[in-house]
SEPAGU-286513 format. One record per residue: residue in one letter; residue number from 1; y, x, z of N, C-alpha, C in turn. Coordinates in steps of 0.2 Angstrom, whole numbers, plus 5000, padded with zeros to 4 digits. Layout:
<pts>
> A;NUM;Y;X;Z;Y;X;Z;Y;X;Z
...
</pts>
This chain:
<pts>
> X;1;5744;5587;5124;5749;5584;5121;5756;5587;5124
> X;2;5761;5589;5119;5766;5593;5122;5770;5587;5120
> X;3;5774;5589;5127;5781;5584;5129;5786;5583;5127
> X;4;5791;5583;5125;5797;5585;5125;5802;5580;5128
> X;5;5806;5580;5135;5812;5575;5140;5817;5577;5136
> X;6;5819;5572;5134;5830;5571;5132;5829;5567;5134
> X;7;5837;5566;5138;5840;5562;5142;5846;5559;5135
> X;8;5845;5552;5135;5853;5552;5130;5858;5548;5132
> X;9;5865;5549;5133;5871;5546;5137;5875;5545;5131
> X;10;5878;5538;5132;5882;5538;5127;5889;5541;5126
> X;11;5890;5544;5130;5897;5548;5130;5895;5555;5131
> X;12;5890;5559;5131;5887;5565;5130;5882;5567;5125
> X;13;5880;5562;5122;5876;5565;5116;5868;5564;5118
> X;14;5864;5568;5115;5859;5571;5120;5858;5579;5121
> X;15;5854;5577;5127;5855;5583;5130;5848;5585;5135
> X;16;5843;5592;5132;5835;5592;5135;5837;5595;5139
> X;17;5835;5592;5146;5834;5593;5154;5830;5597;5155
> X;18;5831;5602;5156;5827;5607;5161;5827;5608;5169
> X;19;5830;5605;5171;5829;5606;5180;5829;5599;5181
> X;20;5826;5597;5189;5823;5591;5193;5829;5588;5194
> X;21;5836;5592;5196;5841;5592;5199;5845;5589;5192
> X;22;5845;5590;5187;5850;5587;5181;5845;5582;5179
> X;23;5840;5580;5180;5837;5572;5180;5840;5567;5182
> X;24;5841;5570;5191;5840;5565;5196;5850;5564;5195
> X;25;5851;5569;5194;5862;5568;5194;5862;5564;5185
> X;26;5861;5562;5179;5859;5558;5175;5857;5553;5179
> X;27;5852;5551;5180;5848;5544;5183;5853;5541;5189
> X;28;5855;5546;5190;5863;5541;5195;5868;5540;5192
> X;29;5868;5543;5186;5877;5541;5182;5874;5534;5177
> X;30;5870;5535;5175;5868;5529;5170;5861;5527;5170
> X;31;5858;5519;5168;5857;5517;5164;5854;5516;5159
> X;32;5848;5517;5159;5842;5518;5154;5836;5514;5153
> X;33;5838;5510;5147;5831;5507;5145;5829;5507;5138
> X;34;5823;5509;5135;5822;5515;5131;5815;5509;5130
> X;35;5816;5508;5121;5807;5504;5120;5806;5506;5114
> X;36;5801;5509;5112;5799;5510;5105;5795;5506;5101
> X;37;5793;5505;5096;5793;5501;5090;5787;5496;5093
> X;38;5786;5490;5093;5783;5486;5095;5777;5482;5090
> X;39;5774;5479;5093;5770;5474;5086;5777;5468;5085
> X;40;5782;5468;5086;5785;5463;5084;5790;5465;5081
> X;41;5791;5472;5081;5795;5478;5074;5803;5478;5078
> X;42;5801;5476;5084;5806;5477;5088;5807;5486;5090
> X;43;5813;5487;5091;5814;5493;5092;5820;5497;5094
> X;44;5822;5495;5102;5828;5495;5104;5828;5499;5112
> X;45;5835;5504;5109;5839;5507;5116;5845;5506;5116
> X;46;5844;5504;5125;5852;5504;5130;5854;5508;5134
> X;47;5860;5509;5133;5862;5515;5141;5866;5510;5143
> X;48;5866;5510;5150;5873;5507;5151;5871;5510;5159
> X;49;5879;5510;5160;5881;5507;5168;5888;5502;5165
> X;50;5892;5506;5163;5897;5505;5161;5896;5503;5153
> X;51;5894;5507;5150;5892;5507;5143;5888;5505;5142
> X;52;5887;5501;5138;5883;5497;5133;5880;5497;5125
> X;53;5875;5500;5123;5876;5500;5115;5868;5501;5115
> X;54;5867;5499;5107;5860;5498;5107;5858;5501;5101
> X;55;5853;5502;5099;5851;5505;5094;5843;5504;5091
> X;56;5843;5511;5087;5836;5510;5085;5831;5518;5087
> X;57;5826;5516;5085;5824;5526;5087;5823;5529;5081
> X;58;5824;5528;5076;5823;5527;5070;5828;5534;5068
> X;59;5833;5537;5072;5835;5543;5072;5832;5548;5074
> X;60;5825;5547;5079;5821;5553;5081;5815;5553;5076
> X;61;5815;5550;5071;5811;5548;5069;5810;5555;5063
> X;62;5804;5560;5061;5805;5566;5057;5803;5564;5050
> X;63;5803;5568;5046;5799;5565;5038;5791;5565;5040
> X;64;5788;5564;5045;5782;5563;5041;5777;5569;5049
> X;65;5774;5565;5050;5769;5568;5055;5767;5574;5053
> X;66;5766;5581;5056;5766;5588;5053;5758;5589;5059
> X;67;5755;5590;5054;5747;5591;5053;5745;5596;5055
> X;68;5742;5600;5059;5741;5608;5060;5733;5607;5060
> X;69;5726;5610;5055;5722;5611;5057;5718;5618;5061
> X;70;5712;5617;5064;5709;5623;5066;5716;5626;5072
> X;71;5719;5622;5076;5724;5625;5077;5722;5625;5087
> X;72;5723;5631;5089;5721;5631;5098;5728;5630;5101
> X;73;5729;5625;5104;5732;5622;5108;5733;5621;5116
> X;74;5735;5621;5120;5733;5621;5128;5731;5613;5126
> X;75;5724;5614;5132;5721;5607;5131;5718;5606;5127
> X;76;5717;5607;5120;5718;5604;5112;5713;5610;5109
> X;77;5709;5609;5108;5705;5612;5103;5702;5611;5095
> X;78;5705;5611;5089;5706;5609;5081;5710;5609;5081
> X;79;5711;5602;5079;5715;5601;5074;5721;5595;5078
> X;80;5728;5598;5076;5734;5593;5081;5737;5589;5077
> X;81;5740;5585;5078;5747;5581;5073;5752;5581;5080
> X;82;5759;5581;5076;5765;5583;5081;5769;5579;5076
> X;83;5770;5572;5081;5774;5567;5081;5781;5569;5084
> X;84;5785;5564;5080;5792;5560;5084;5793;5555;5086
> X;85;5799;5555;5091;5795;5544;5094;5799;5541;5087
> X;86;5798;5535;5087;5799;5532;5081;5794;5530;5078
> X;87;5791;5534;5074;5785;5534;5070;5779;5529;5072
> X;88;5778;5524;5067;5771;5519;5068;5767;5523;5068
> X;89;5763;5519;5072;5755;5519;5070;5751;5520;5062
> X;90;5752;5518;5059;5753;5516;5052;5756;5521;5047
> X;91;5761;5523;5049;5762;5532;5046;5758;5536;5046
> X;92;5758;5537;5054;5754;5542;5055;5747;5543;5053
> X;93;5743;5534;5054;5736;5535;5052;5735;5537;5045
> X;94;5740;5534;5040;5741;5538;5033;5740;5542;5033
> X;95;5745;5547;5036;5743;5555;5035;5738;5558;5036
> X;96;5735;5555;5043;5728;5557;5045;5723;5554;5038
> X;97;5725;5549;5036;5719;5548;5031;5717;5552;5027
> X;98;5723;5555;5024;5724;5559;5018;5722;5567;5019
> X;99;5721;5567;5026;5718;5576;5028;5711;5572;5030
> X;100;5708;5569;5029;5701;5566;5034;5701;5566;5042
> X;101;5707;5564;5044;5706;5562;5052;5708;5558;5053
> X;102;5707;5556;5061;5709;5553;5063;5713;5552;5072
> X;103;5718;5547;5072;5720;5547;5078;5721;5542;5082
> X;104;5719;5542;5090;5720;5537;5094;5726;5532;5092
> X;105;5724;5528;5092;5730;5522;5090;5732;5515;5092
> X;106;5734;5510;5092;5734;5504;5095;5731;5500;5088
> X;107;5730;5494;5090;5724;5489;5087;5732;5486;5080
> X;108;5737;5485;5081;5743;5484;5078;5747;5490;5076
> X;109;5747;5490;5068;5749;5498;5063;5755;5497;5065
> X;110;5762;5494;5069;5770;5494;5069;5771;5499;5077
> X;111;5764;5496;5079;5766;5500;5087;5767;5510;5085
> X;112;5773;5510;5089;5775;5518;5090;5770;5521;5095
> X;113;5766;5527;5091;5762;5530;5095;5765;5535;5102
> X;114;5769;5537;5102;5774;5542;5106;5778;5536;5111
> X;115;5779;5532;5112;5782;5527;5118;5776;5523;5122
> X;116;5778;5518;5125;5776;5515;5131;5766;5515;5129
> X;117;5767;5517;5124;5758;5514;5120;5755;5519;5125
> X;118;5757;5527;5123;5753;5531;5126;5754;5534;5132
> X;119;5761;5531;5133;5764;5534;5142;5759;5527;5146
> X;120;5759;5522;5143;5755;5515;5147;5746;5518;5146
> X;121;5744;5523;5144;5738;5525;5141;5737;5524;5135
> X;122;5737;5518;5134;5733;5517;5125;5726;5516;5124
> X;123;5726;5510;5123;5718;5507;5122;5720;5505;5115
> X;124;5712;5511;5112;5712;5510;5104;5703;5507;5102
> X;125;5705;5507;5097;5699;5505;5093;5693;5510;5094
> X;126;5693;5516;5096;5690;5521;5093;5689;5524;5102
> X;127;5693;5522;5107;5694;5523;5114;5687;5524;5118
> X;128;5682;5522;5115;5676;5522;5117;5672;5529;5116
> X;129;5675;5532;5110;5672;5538;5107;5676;5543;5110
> X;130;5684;5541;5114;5689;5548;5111;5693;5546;5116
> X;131;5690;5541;5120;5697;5539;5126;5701;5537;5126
> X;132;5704;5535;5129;5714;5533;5129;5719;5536;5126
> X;133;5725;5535;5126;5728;5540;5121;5730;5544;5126
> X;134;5734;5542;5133;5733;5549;5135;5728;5554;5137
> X;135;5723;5552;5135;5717;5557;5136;5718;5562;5133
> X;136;5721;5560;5127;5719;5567;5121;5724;5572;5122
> X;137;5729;5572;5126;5730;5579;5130;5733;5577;5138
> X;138;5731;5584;5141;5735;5586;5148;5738;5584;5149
> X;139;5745;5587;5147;5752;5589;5147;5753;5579;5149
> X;140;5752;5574;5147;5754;5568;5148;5750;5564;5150
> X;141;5745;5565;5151;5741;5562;5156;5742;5563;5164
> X;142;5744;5572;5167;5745;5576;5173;5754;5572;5171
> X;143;5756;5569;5168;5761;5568;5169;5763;5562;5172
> X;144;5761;5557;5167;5758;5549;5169;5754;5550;5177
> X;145;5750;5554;5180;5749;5553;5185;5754;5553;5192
> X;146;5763;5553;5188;5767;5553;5193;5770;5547;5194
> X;147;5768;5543;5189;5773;5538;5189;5771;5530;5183
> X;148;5768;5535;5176;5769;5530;5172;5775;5532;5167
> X;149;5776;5529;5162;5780;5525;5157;5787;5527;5161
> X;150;5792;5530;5157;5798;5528;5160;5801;5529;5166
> X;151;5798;5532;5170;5799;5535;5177;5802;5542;5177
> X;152;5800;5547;5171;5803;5552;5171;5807;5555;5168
> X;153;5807;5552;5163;5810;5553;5157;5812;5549;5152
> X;154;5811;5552;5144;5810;5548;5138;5808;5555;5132
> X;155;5801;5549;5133;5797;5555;5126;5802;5555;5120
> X;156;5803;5561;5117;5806;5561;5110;5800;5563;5105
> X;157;5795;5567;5107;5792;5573;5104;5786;5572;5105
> X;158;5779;5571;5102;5771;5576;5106;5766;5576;5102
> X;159;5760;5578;5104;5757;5582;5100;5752;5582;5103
> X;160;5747;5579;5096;5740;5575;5101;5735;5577;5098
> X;161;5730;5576;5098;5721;5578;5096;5721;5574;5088
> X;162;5717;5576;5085;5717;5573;5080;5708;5572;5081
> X;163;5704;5569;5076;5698;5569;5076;5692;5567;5067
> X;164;5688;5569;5067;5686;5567;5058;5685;5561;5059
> X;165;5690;5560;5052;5687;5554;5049;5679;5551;5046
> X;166;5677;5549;5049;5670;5545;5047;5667;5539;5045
> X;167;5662;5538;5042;5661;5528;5043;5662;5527;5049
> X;168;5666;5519;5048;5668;5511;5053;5665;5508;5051
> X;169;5660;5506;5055;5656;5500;5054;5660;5494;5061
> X;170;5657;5488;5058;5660;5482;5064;5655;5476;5063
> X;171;5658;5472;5066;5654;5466;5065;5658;5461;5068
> X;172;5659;5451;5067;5661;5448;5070;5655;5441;5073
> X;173;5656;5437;5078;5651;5433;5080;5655;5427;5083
> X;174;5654;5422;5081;5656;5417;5084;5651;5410;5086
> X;175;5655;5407;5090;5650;5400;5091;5656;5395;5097
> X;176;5656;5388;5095;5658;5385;5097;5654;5377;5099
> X;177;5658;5375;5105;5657;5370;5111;5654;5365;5105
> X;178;5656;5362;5101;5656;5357;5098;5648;5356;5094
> X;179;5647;5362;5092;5642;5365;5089;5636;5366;5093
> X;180;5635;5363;5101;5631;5367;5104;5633;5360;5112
> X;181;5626;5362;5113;5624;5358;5122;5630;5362;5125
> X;182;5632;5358;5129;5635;5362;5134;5634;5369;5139
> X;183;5628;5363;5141;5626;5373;5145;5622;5377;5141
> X;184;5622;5376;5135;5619;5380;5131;5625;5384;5130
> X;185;5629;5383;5125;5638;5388;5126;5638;5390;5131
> X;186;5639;5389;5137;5640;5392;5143;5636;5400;5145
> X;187;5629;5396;5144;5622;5402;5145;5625;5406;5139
> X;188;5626;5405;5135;5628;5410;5129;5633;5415;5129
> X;189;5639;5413;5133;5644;5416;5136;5642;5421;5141
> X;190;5640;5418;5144;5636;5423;5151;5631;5428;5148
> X;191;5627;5428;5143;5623;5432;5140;5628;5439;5137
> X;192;5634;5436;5133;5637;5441;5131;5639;5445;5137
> X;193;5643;5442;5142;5645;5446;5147;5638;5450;5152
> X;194;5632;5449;5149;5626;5452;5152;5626;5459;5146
> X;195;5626;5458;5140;5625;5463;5136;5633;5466;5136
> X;196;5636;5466;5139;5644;5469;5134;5643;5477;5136
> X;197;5639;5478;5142;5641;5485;5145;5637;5489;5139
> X;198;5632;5488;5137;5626;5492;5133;5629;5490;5125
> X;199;5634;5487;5126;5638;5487;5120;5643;5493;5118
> X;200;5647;5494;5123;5650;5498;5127;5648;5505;5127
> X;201;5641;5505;5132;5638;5513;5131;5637;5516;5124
> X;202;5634;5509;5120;5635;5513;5112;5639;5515;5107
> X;203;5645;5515;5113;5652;5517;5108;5654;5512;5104
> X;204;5656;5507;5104;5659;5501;5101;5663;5499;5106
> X;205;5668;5495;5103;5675;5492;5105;5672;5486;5105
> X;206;5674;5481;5108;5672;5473;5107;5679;5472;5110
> X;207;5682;5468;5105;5688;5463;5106;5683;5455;5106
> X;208;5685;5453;5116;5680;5445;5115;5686;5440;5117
> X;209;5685;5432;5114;5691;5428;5114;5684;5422;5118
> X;210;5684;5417;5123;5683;5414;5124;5688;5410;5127
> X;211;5684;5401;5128;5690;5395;5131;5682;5393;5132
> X;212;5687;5385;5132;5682;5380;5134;5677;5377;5127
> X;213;5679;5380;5121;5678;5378;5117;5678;5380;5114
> X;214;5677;5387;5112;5674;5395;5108;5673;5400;5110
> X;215;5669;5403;5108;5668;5411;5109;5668;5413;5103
> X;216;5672;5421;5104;5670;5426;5098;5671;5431;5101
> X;217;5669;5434;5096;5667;5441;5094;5672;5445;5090
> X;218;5677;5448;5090;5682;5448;5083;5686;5454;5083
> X;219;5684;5458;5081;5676;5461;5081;5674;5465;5085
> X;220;5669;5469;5085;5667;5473;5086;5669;5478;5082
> X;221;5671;5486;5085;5672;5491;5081;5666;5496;5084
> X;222;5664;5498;5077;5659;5506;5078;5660;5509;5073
> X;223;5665;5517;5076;5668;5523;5076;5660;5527;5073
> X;224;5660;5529;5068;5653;5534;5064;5647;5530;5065
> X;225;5646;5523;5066;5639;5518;5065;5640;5515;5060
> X;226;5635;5515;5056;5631;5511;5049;5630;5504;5051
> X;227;5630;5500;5044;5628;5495;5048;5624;5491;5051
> X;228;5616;5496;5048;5612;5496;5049;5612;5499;5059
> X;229;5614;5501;5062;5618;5502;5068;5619;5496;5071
> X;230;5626;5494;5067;5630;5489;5070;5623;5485;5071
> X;231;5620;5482;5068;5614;5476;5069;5610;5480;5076
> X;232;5610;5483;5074;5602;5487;5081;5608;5484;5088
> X;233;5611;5487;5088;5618;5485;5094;5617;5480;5095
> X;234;5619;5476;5090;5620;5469;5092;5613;5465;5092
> X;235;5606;5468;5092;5601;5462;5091;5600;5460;5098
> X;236;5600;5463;5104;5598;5461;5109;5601;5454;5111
> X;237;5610;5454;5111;5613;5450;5113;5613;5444;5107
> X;238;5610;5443;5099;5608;5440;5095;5601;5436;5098
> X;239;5597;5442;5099;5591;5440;5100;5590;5432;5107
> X;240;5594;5436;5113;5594;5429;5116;5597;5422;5113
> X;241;5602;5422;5110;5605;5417;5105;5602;5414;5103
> X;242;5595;5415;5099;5592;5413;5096;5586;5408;5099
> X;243;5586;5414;5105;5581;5411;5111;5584;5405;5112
> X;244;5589;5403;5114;5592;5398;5116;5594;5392;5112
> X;245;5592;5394;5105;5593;5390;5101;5600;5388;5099
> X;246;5604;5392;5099;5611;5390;5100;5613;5391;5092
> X;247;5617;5386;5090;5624;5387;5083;5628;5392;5082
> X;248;5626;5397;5079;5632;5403;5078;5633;5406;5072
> X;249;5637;5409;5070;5638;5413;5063;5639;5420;5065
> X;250;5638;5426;5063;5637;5431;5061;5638;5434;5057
> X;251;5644;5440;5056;5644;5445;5049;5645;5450;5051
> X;252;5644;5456;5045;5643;5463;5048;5650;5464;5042
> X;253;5652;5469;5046;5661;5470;5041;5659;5475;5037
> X;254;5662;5474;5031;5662;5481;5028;5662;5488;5031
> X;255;5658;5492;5031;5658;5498;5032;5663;5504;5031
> X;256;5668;5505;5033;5675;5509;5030;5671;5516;5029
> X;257;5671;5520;5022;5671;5527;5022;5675;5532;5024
</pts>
């Protein structure tokens, strides 16, 4: 993933920092707090010491994620897309739809893939198969290993792995307190957390919600699994369920082409 640091002051414009030393004399004169598009479509920057003004990112923002295939890159072997910050999740996957890829991403289409999402790492649906989002290049993972998010700069620019498009297969599971003995819910609980790893090793995502009076499942994602798949995964941890005689519902999600 290539980088790109601008510093931006409100009384100088912006301006790409090349030396350690023009960082650190910046980061004394001002004031920088820098967030890109959120799940809550919030999207705002502040300088200040002095100066105060707030904005949007929505000026770094390019016409459209530019797709390079079969392209060799440090790091990077096929095929790249080369973002601007700004840019949802949701734009970008667009594009990639439309050429048969795909890119690491956050579970919410408004999140900006180039800010806090992939400088914080980035846990995606697909994370299982293709790892976090900084994984999918060097250049910002060897860079995050200094600090994280915000510590060195502010991503404007980068350029990430792309991967094919293929079937999505999922599934969702649920079962609740009211529906079931007590220590029966409970043992059911604990089963899932006996299965989750082997859930796991077979490249699925599992988003799980419990309380004192539900569990789910919601859902399971499998990146290139049928659903015929998605079921084999899930019978073990079905299989006990059953053994226990517990109340549950179960559906297999449409399988995305």
């Amino acid at each position: 993933m290539a980088v790109d640091l601008m510093l931006l002051t409100g009384n100088k414009g912006i301006k790409k920092l090349k030396r350690r030393t023009e960082l650190q004399e910046y980061f004394e004169a001002v004031t920088i707090g820098l967030r890109n598009p959120d799940p809550e479509y919030q999207s705002l920057l502040t300088i200040g010491s002095n100066d105060e003004i707030s904005g949007t990112l929505d000026r770094f923002r390019p016409y459209g994620p530019t797709i390079l295939k079969d392209h060799s890159y440090p790091g990077i072997q096929g095929c790249i897309i080369q973002l601007g910050a700004g840019e949802r999740a949701f734009e970008i996957m667009a594009a990639d739809r439309d050429k048969g890829l795909v890119v690491v991403g956050g579970e919410c289409p408004t999140v900006g893939i180039t800010g806090g999402y992939t400088q914080g790492r980035g846990h995606s649906e697909i994370s299982t198969s293709f790892g976090l989002a900084a994984d999918n290049n060097s250049d910002l993972y060897l860079a995050l290993n200094g600090g994280g998010g915000s510590t060195y700069g502010v991503v404007v620019s980068m350029t990430v792995k792309a991967h094919k498009e293929t079937v999505f297969g999922g599934a969702s599971l649920s079962f609740f307190a009211a529906d079931n003995a007590q220590d029966v819910f409970y043992d059911a609980i604990q089963a899932f957390h006996e299965e989750l790893p082997a859930m796991a090793d077979a490249d699925t995502m599992v988003v799980h919600y419990f309380t004192s009076s539900l569990s789910m499942i919601l859902p399971l994602n499998a990146y290139n699994k049928t659903e015929v798949l998605v079921k084999t995964i899930l019978a073990p941890f079905v299989a006990r369920l059953d053994a226990k005689k517990l109340n549950y519902t179960v559906s297999m999600l449409p399988c995305r082409p």
